[in-house]
C-alpha positions as semicolon CSV with decimal commas, in nm:
position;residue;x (nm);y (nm);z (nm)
1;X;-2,083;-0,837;1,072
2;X;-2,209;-1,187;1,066
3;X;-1,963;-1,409;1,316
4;X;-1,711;-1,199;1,366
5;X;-1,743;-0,967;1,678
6;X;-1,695;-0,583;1,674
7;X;-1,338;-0,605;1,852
8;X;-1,187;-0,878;1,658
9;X;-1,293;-0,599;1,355
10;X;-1,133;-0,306;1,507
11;X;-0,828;-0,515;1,592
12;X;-0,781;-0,602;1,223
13;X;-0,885;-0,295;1,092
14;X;-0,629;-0,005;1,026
15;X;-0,783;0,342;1,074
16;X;-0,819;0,509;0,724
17;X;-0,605;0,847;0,831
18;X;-0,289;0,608;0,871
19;X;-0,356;0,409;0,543
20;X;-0,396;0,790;0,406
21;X;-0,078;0,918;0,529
22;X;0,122;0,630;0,445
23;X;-0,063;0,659;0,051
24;X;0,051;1,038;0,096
25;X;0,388;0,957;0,167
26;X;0,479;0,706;-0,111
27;X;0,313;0,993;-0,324
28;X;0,539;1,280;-0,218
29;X;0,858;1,057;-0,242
30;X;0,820;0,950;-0,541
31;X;0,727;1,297;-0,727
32;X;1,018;1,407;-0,513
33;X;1,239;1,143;-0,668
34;X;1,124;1,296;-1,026
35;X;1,167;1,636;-0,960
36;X;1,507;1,603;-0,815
37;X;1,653;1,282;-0,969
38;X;1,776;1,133;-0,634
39;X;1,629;0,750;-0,681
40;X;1,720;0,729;-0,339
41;X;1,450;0,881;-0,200
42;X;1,232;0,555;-0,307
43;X;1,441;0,386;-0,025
44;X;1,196;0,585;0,237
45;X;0,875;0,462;0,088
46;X;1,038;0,098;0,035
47;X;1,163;0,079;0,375
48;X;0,788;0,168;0,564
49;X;0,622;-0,043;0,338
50;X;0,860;-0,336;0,434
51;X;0,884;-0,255;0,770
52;X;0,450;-0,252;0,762
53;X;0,479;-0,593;0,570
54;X;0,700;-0,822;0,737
55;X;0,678;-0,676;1,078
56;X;0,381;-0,493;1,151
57;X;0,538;-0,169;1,206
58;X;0,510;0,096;0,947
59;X;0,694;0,405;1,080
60;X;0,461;0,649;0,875
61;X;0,146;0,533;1,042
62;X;0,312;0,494;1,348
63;X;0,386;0,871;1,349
64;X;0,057;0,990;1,193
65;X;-0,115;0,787;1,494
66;X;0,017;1,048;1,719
67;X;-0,217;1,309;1,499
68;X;-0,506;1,094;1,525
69;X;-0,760;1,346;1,731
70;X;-0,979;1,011;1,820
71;X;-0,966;0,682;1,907
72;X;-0,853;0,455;1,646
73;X;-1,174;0,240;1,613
74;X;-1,366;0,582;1,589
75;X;-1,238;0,644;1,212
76;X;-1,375;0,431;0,923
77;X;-1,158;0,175;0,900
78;X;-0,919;-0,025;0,653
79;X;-0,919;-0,408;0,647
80;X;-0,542;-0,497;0,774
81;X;-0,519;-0,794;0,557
82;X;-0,591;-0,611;0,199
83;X;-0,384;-0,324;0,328
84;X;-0,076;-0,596;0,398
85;X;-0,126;-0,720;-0,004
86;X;-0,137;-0,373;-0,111
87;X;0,155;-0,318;0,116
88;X;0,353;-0,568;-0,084
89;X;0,206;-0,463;-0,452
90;X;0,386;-0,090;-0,323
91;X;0,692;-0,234;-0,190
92;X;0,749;-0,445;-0,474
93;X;0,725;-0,180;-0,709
94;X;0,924;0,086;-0,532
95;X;1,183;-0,258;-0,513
96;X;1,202;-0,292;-0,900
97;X;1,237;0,096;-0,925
98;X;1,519;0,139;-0,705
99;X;1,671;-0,149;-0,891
100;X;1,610;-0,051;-1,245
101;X;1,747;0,265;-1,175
102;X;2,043;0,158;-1,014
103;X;2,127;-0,105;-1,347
104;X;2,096;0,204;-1,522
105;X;1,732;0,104;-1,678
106;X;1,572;0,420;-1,663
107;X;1,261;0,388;-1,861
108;X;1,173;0,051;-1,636
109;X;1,236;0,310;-1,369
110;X;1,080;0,498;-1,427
111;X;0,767;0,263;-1,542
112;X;0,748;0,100;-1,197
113;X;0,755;0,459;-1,010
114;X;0,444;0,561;-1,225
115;X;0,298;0,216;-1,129
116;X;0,325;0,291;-0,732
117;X;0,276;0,643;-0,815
118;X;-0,059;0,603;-0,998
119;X;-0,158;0,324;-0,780
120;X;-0,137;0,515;-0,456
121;X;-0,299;0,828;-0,577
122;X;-0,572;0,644;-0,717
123;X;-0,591;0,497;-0,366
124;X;-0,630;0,860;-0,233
125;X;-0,898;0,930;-0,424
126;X;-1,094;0,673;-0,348
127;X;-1,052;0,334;-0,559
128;X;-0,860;0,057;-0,428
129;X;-0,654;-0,097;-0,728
130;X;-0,488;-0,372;-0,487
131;X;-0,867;-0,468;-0,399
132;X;-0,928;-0,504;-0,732
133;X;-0,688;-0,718;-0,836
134;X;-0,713;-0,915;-0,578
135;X;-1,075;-0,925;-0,635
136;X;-1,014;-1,065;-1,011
137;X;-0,756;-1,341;-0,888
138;X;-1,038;-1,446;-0,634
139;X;-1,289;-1,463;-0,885
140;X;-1,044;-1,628;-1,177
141;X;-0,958;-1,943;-0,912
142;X;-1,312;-1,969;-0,816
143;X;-1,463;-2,014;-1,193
144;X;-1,135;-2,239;-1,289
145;X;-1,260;-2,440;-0,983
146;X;-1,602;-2,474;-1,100
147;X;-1,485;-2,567;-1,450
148;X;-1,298;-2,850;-1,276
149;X;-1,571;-2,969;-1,047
């Protein structure tokens, strides 16, 4: 792992059953929303993610920690940082949603659902969209950098 020790990993590092259940969730809520109509229901989602991203405390993980059947450092593991960008990529979609719906925009609504939708399901199965993109900014500031230097 190079410099960084084996503990200061674990401690940044979010055990992938958590990241799982909280991809899970954001799934079922918003196929709930479309089955039933209730926009609301993108509040649960939104709220998590927010509480995950600005305070460290996602209630979904924190319950599906109390399932966990090992220690946490014992699962393969989920960088916390990328997780907190992906964190906000869900939250702000499930954000412009709730509030597309609510002006009465439906098909931007809907849009942004299929976004978060699509982007956490994708996540399930086993390709990290949020890594991605943050992999292409990354590499799109590095060769605008080397153009300038």
């Amino acid at each position: 792992m190079g410099s960084i020790t084996a503990s200061h990993a674990v401690s940044n590092a979010i055990p992938r059953p958590l990241v799982r259940a909280n991809q899970w969730f954001i799934v079922i809520c918003v196929l709930a929303t479309w089955l039933t109509g209730w926009h609301i229901l993108l509040v649960l989602p939104l709220v998590a993610g927010l509480g995950g991203a600005l305070f460290n405390f996602n209630p979904v993980m924190r319950l599906a920690k109390l399932f966990l059947r090992r220690q946490p450092s014992k699962y393969a593991l989920e960088d916390r940082e990328q997780q907190r960008v992906n964190q906000w990529i869900a939250v702000a979609c499930l954000a412009l949603s709730l509030v597309s719906f609510a002006a009465g925009w439906i098909i931007a609504g809907y849009l942004f659902s299929v976004l978060v939708f699509l982007a956490a399901f994708i996540a399930i199965l086993g390709f990290c969209i949020g890594c991605f993109l943050q992999y292409q900014i990354r590499m799109l500031m590095h060769r605008r950098r080397m153009r300038h230097s």
